[in-house]
N, C-alpha and C positions, 0 to 999 in steps of 0.2 A: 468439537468445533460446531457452531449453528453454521448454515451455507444458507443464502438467500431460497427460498421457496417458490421465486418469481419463477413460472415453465418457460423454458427457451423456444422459441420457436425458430428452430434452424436456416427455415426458409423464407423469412423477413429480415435474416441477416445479409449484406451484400457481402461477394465474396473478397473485397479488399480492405471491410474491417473488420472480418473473421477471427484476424490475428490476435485486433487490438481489442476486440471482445472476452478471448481467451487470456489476453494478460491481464484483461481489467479483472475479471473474475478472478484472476490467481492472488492479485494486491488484495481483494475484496478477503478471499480463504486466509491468509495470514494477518491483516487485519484481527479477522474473529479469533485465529488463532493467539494472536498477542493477547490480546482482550482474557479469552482463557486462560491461559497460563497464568496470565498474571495477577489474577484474580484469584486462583487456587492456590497460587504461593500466598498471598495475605491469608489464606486459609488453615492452611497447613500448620500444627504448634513443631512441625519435623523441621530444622534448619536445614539438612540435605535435602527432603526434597524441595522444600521454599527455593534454594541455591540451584539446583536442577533446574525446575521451571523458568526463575528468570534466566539462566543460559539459552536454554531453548526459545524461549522467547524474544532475546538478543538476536538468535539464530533468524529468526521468523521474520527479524526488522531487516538483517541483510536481503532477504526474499524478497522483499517489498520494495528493495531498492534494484537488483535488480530486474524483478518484473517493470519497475519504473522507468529503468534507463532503456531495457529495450522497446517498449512503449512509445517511447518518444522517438523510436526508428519507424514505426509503424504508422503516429499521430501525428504530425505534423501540425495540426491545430492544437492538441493537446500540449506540445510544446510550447505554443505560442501563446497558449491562456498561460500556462505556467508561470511561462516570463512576467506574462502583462499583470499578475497574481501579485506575486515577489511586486512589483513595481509600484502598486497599490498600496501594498501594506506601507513600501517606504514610505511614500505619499503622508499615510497618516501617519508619520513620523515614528514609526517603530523600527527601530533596527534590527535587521537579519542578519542572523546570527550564523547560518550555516546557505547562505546564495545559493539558489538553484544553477547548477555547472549546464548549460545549453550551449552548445558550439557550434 
């Protein structure tokens, strides 16, 4: 897995987006992790472990979903671009095919 190189500096964070810092960086780690995998399965001439990695990788997209949904317990802006996101695209007339659920 590559992990951003950016140095944290703990104490420019404020302490009530602490949280939504650490989820952002966990989406960011499974991200790079899908990336992986799924790049090594095209690599691979072994069909077991090709079929491994994408499972795992599957694995790494539920992660990304929920670091996402609690996120947006956290963001409350982050929500709202979401939505405003999703809204846009219809805009240009592409259909979404899987709606962001915000409630």
């Amino acid at each position: 897995m590559t992990f951003s190189k950016v140095p944290i500096n703990l104490d420019r964070i404020s302490k009530e987006s602490i949280n939504s810092e650490i989820l952002r960086t966990g989406i960011a780690a499974e991200i790079d992790a899908i990336n992986l995998y799924e790049q090594m399965s095209y690599m691979t001439s072994s069909t077991d472990i090709a079929e491994l990695l994408l499972d795992i990788a599957k694995e790494e997209k539920t992660h990304i979903g929920e670091f996402a949904a609690l996120l947006l317990n956290f963001d409350e802006q982050q929500a709202e671009e979401l939505t405003e996101g999703q809204e846009e695209v219809e805009e240009m007339g592409i259909e979404v095919l899987h709606p962001i659920l915000i409630k």
